[in-house]
N, C-alpha and C positions, 0 to 999 in steps of 0.2 A: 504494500500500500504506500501511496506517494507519502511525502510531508503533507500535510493539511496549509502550512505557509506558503507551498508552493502556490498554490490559487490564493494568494488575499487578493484580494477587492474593499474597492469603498463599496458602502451597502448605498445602497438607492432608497429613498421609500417609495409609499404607495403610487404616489404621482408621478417617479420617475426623476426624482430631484436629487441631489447628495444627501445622507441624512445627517446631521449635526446633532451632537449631544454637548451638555455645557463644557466638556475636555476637548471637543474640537469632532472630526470627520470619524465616524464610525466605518467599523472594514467589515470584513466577513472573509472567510478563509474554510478551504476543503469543500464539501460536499454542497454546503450555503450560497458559495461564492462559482463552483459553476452553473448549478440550477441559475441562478443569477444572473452570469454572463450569456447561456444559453436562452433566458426571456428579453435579454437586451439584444442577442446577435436575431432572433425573431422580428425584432422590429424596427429594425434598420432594412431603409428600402434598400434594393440594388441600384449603386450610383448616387448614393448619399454620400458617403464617406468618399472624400478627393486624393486620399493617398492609396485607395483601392477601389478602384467604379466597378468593378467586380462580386466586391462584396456586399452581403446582404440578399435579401429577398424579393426576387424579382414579380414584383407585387404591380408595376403598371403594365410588366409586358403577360403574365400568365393568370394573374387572381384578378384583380384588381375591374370592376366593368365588361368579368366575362362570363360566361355560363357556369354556375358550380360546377367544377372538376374536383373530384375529390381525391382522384390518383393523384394528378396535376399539384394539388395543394400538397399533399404527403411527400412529394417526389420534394417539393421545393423547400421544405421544412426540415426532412431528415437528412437532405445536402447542409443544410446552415447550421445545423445541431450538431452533427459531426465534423464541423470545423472548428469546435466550440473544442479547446485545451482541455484535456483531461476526460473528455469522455469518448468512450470505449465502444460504445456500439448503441444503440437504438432498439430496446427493447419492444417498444409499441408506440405507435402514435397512430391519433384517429381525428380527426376531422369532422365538424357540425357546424354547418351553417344555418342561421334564422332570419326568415325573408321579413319578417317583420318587423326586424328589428337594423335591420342589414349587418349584422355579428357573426363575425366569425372566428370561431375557438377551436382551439389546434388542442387537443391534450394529447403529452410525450413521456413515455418512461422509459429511460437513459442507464446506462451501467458505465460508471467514471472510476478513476482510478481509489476516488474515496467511498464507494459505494452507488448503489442505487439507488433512485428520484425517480419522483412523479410529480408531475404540476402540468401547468396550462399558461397558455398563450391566448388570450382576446384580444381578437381586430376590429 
């Protein structure tokens, strides 16, 4: 099993902000800290980030304005998950989209060098 310090992170909260405690910038390390990365590398478009227009989710050319594809979403999720540091493989992910709502929620369970995760992605 890796070091757990190998992945620190600043932790995010809920809104996707830095989180700050009165000692200053909270982290997160091991298992916390890729779940983490891996809901942040979710929501970065493709051709967001200018040091890599490759990276990220390519959300206006394949999800984004076109017919539910639920392979098409899976394919595009478990490429960006498993570029994500420390995780190992892709144990499940599945896809539900809600026309009412227009919401779309990815949920992924991951096997990382620190163990295994489960969580979710909403778009």
């Amino acid at each position: 099993m890796a070091d757990p310090n190998a992945a620190l992170t600043f932790k995010l909260d809920a809104s996707g902000d830095l989180d700050f405690t009165a000692t200053g910038m909270s982290t997160l390390s091991g298992l916390d800290a890729v779940v983490q990365n891996i809901k942040t590398a979710c929501a970065l478009f493709k051709g967001e980030w200018f040091w890599d227009l490759d990276a990220g989710v390519p959300y206006f050319e394949d999800i984004l304005g076109q017919t539910y594809d639920q392979q098409t979403i899976i394919t595009a999720f478990r490429r960006q998950i498993l570029k994500v540091p420390y995780v190992l493989k892709v144990l499940d992910i599945e896809s539900a989209f809600d026309a009412a709502t227009r919401t779309l929620t990815v949920t992924f369970e991951v096997s990382t060098e620190f163990g295994d995760a489960q969580d979710e992605v909403t778009i």
